[in-house]
Residue frames relative to the residue before (quaternion, step in Angstrom):
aa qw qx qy qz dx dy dz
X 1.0000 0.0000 0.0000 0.0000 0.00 0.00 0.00
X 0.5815 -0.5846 0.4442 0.3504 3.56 -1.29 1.15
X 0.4045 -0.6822 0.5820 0.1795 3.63 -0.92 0.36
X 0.1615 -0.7829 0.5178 0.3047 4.21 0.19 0.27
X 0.2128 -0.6927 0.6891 -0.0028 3.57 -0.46 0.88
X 0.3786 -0.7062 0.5339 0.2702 3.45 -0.78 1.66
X 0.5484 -0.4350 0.5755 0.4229 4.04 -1.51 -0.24
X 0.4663 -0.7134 0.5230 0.0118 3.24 -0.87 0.50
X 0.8367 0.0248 0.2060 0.5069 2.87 -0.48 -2.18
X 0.7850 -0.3569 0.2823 0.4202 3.82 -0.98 0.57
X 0.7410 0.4767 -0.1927 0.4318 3.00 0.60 -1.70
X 0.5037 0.6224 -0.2837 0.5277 3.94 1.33 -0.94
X 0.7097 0.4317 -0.2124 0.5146 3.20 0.51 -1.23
X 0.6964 0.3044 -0.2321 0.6071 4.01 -0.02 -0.81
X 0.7372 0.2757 -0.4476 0.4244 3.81 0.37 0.02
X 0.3752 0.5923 -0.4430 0.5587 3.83 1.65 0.56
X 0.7341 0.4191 -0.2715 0.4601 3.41 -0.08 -1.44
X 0.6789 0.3924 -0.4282 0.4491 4.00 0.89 -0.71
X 0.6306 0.5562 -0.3912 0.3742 3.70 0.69 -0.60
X 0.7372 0.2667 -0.3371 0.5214 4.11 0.80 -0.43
X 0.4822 0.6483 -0.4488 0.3818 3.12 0.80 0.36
X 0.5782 0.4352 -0.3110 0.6161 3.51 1.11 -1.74
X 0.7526 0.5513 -0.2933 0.2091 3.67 0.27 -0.75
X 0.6909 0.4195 -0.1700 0.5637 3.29 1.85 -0.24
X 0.6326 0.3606 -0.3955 0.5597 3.28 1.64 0.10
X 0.2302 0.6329 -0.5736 0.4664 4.20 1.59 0.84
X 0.8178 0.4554 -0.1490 0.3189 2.89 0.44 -1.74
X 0.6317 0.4963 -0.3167 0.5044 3.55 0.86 -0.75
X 0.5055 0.4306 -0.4858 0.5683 4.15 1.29 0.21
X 0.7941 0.3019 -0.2350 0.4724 4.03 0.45 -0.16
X 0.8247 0.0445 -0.1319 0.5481 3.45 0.53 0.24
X 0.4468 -0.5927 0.5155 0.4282 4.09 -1.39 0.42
X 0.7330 -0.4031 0.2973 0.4602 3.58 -1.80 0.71
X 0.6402 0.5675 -0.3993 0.3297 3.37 0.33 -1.41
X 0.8237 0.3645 -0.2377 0.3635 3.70 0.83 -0.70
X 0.4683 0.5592 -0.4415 0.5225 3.56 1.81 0.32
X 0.2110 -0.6872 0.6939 -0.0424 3.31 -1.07 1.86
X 0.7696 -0.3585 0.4550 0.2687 3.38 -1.87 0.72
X 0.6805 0.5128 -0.1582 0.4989 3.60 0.50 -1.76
X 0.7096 0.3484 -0.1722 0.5877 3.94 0.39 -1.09
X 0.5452 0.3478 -0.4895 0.5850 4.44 0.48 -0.50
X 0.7437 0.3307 -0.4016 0.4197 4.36 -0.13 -0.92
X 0.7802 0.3472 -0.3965 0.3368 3.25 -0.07 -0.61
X 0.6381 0.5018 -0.4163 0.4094 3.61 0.81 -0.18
X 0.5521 0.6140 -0.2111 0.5231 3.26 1.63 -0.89
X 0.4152 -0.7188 0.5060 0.2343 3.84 1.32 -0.37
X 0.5643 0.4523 -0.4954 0.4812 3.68 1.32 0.33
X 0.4312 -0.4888 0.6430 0.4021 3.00 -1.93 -0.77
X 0.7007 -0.4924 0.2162 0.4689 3.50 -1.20 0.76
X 0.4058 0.8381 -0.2423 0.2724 2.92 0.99 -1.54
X 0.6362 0.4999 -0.1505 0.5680 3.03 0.11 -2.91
X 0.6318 0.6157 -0.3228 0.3428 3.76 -0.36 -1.67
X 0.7475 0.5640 -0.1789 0.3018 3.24 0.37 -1.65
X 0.5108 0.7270 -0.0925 0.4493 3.11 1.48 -1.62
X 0.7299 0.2402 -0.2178 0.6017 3.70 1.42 -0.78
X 0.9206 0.1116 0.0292 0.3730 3.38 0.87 -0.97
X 0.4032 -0.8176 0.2706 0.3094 3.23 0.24 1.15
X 0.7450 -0.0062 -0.1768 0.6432 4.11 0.81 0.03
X 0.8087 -0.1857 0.4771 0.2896 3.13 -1.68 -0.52
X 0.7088 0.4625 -0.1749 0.5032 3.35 1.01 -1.22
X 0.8350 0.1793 -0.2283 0.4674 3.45 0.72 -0.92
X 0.4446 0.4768 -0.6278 0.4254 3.21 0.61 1.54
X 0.6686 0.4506 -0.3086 0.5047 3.73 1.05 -0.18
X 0.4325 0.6328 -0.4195 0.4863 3.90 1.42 -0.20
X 0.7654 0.4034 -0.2445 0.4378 3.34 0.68 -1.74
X 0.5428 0.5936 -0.3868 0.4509 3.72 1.35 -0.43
X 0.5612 0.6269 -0.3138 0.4400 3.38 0.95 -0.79
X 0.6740 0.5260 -0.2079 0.4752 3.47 0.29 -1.80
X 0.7518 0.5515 -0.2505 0.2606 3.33 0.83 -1.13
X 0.4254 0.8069 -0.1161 0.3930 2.72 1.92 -1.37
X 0.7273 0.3743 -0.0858 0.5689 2.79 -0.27 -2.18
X 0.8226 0.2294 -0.3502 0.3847 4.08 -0.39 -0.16
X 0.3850 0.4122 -0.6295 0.5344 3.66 0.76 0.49
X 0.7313 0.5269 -0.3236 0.2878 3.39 -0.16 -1.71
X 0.8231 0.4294 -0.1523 0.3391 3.78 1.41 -0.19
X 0.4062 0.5992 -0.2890 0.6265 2.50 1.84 0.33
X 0.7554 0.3625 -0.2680 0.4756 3.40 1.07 -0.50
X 0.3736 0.6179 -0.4741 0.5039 3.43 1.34 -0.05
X 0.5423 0.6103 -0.4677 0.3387 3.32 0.24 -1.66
X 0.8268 0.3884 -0.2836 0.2916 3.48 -0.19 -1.89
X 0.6111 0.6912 -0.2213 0.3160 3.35 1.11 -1.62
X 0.6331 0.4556 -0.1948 0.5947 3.50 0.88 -1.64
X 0.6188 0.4569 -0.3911 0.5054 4.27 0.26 -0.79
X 0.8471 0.1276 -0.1943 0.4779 3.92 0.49 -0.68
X 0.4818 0.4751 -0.4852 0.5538 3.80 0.84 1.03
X 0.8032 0.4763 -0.1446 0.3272 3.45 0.21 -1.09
X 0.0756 -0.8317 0.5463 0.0650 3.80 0.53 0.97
X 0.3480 -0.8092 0.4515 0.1420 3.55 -0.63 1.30
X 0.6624 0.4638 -0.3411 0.4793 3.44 1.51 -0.15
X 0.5287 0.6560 -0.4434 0.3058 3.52 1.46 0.20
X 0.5886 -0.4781 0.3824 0.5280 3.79 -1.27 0.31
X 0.7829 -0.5204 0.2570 0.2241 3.21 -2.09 0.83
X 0.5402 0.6011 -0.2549 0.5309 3.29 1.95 -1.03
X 0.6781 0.4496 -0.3471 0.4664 3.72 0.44 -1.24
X 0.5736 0.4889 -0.4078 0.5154 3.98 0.77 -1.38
X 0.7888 0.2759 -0.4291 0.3429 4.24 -0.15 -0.40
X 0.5756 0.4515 -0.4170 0.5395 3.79 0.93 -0.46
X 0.6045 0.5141 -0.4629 0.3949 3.89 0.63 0.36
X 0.5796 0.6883 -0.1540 0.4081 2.92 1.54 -1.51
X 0.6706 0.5979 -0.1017 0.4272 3.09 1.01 -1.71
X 0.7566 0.3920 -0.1234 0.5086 3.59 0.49 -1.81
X 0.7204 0.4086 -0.3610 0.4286 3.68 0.96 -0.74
X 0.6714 0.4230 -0.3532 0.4955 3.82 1.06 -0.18
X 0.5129 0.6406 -0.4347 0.3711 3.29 1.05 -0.23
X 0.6696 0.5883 -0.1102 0.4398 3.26 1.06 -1.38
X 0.7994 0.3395 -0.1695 0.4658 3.01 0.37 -1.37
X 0.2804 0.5987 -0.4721 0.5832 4.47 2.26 0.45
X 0.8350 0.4035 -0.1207 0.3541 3.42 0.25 -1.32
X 0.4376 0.4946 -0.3661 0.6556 3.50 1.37 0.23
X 0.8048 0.3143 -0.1981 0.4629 3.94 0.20 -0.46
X 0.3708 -0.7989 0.4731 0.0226 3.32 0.74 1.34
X 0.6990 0.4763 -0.0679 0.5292 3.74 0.46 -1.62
X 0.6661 0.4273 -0.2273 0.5675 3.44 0.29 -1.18
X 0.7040 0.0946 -0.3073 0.6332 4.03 -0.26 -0.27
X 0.5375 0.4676 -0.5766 0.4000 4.06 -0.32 0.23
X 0.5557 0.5158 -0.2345 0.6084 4.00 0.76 -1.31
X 0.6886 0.4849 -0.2912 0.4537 3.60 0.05 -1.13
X 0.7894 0.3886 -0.1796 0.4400 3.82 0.65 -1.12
X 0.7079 0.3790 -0.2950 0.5179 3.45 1.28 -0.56
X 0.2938 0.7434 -0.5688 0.1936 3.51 1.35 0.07
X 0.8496 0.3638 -0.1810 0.3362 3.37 -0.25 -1.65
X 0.6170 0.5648 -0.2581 0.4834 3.74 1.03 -0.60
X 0.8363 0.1920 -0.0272 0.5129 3.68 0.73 -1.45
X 0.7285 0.5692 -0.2555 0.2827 3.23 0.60 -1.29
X 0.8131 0.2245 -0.1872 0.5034 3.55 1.36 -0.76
X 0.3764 0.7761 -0.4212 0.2804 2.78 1.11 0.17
X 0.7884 0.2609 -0.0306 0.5563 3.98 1.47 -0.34
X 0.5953 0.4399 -0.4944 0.4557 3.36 0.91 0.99
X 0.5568 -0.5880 0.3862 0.4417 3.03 -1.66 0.35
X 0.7134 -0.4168 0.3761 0.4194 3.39 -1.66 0.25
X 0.4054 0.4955 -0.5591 0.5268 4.28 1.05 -0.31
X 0.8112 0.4641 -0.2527 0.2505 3.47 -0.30 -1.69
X 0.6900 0.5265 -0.2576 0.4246 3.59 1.23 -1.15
X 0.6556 0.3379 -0.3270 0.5909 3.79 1.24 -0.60
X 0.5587 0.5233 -0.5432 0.3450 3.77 0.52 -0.26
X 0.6617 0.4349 -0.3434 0.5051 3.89 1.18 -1.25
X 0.7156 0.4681 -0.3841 0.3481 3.67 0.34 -0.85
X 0.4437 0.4991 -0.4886 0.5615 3.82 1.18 -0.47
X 0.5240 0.5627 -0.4846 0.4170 4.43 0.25 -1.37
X 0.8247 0.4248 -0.1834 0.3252 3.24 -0.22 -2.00
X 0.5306 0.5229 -0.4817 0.4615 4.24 1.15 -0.92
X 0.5891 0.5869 -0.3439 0.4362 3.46 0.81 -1.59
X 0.6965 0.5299 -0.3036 0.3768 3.97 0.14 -0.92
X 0.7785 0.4765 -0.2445 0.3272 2.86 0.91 -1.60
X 0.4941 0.6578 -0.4208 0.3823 3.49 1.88 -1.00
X 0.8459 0.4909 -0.1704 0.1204 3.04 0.48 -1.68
X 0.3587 0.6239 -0.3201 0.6162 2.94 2.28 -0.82
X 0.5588 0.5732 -0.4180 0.4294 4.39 0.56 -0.48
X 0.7772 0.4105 -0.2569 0.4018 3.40 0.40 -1.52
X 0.5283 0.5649 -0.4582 0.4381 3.74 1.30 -0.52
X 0.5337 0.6312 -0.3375 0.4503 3.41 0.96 -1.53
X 0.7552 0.5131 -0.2422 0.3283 3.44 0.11 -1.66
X 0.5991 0.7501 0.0010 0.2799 3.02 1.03 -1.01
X 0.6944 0.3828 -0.0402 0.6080 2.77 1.92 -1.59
X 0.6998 0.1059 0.0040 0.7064 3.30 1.69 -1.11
X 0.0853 -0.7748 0.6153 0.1175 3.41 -0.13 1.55
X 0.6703 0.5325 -0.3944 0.3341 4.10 0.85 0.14
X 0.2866 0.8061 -0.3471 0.3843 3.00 1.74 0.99
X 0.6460 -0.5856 0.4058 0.2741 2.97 1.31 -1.40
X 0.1603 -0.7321 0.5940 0.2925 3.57 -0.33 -0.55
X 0.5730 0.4866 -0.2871 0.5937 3.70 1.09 -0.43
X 0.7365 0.4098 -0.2139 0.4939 3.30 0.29 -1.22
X 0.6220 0.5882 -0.2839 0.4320 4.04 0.80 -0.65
X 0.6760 0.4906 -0.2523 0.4885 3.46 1.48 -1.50
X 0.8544 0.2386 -0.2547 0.3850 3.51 1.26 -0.74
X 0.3124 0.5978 -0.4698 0.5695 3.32 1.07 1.58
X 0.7376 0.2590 -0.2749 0.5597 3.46 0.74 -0.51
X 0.3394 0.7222 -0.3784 0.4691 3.90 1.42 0.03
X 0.8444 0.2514 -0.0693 0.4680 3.28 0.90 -1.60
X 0.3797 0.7374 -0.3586 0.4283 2.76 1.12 0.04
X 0.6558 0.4023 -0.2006 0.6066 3.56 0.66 -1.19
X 0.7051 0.4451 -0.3357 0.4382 3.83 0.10 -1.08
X 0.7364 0.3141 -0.3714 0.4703 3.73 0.51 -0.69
X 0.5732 0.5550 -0.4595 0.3903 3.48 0.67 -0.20
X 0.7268 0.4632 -0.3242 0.3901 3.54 0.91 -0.68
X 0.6967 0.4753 -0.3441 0.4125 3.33 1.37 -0.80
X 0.7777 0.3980 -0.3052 0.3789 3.49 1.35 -0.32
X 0.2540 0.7359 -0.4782 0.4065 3.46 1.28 0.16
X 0.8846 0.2192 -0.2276 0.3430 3.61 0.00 -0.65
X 0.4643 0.6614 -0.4242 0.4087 3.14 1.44 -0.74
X 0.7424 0.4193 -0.1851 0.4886 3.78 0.88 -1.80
X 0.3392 0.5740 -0.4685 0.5796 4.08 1.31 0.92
X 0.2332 0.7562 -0.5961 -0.1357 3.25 -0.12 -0.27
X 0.5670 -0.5766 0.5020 0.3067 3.95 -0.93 0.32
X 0.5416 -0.4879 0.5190 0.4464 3.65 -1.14 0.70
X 0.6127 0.4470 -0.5427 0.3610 3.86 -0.59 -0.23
X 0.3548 0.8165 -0.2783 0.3605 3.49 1.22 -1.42
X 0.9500 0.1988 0.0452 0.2366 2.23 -0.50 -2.13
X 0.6174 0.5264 -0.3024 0.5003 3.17 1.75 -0.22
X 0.6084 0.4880 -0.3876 0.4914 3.26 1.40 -0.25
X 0.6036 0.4433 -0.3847 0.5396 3.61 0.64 -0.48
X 0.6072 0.4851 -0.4540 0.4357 4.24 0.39 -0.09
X 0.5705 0.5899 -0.2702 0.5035 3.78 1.45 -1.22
X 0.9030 -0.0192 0.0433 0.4271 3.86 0.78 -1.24
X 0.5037 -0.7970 0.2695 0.1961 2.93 -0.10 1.55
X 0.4560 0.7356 -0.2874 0.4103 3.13 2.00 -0.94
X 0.5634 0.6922 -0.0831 0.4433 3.20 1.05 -1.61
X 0.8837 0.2307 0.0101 0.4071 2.87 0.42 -1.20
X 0.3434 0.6025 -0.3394 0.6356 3.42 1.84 0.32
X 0.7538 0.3776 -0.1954 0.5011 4.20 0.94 -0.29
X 0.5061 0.7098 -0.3959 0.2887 3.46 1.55 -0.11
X 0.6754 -0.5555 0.3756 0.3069 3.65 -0.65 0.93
X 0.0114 -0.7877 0.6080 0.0986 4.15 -0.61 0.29
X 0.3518 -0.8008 0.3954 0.2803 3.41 0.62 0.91
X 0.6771 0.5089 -0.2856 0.4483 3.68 1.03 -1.32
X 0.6691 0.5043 -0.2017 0.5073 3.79 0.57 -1.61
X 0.8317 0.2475 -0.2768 0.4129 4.12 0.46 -0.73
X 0.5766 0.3744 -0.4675 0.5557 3.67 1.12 0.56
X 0.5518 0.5098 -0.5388 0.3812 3.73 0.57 -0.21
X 0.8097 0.3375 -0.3107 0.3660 3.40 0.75 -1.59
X 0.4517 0.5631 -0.4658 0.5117 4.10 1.33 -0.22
X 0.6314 0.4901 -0.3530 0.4863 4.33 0.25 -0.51
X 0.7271 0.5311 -0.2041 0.3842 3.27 0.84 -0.77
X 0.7423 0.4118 -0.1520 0.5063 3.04 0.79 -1.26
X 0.6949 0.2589 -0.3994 0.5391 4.12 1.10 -0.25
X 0.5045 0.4679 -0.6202 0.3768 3.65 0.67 0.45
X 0.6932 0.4259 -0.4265 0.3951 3.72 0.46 -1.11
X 0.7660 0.5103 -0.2709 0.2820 3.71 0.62 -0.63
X 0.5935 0.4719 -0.3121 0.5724 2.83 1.75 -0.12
X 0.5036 0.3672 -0.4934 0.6068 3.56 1.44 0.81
X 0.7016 0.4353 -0.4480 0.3429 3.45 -0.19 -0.23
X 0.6304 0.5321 -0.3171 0.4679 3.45 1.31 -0.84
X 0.5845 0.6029 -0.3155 0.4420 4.07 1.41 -0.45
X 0.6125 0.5642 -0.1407 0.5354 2.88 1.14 -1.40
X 0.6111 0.2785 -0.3941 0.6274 4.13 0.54 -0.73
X 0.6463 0.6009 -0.4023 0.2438 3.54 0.18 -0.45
X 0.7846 0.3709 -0.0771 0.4907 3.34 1.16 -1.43
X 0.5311 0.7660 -0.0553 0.3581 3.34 1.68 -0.30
């Protein structure tokens, strides 16, 4: 039997904290957050809870920091995507249905990242301490700015105000529709049985493209009556 040998040195430590990490985002490819427990992250991780503890005070803030992580890989690749989709000499309408269809897509490629995103408000904070909850929510303002300047970027007659809330919603609809467009195996057998049923099922990609769209363009038309 392995022997647990405390971390030591810094490097021990941060090369701990990287190992239950990689180990809860294994898990988060086989099952949703809500269903990664403490007991199943240590023992796959080879600690005791305990040991675990020692890096992260709950369950939650090992999936927060997954989150944070997420959302800034997942922007860095936007960056590239949006720069070669998005044609800056194109009219303002065509530049948001680019905007729209190329972040939609590229939500729906990151499987983890809008799961984390949907269990945020419900699970994720729902068990840290108040240090841990303003340390992630300061993370997530930061995200949201930057996920703006991409925005901004694509449609600079957006705004800076208007850009921050577009990328605002952005996150919020992604969480509220992430699970809805999951559907459970009952679901899914009931929607195969009635077509009716299944004529209302959620399309994650198609109902954030066309929900991105429609408050960027309105949130030009609403500048525009404004300045006008």
């Amino acid at each position: 039997m392995a022997v647990f040998q405390r971390a030591r040195s810094q490097e021990q430590r941060e090369a701990r904290r990287s190992a239950i990490l990689a180990t809860a985002a294994a898990m988060l490819a086989e099952m949703p957050a809500a269903d990664v427990t403490l007991n199943e992250l240590s023992r796959r991780a080879g600690l005791a809870k305990s040991n675990v503890l020692r890096y992260f005070e709950t369950r939650e803030a090992v999936l927060l920091e997954l989150l944070d992580s997420a959302w800034q890989d997942w922007l860095v690749q936007l960056d590239g995507e949006l720069a070669a989709a998005v044609g800056p000499a194109a009219p303002v309408t065509v530049r948001a249905g680019q905007l729209a269809a190329v972040t939609a897509a590229s939500l729906a490629a990151r499987p983890m990242l809008c799961d984390l995103v949907g269990a945020q408000a419900a699970v994720l904070e729902r068990n840290v301490s108040p240090d841990a909850a303003a340390r992630y929510k300061r993370a997530s303002l930061a995200a949201i700015t930057a996920l703006s300047v991409l925005m901004l970027r694509c449609i600079p007659e957006l705004g800076a105000q208007d850009a921050v809330k577009l990328a605002g919603v952005t996150m919020m609809m992604t969480g509220a529709l992430w699970p809805h467009a999951q559907p459970s195996a009952a679901m899914l057998a009931a929607y195969q049985a009635d077509p009716e049923l299944a004529a209302i099922r959620l399309d994650f990609t198609a109902t954030i493209r066309e929900a991105l769209e429609v408050m960027s363009l309105g949130l030009l038309a609403r500048g525009a009556a404004l300045t006008g």
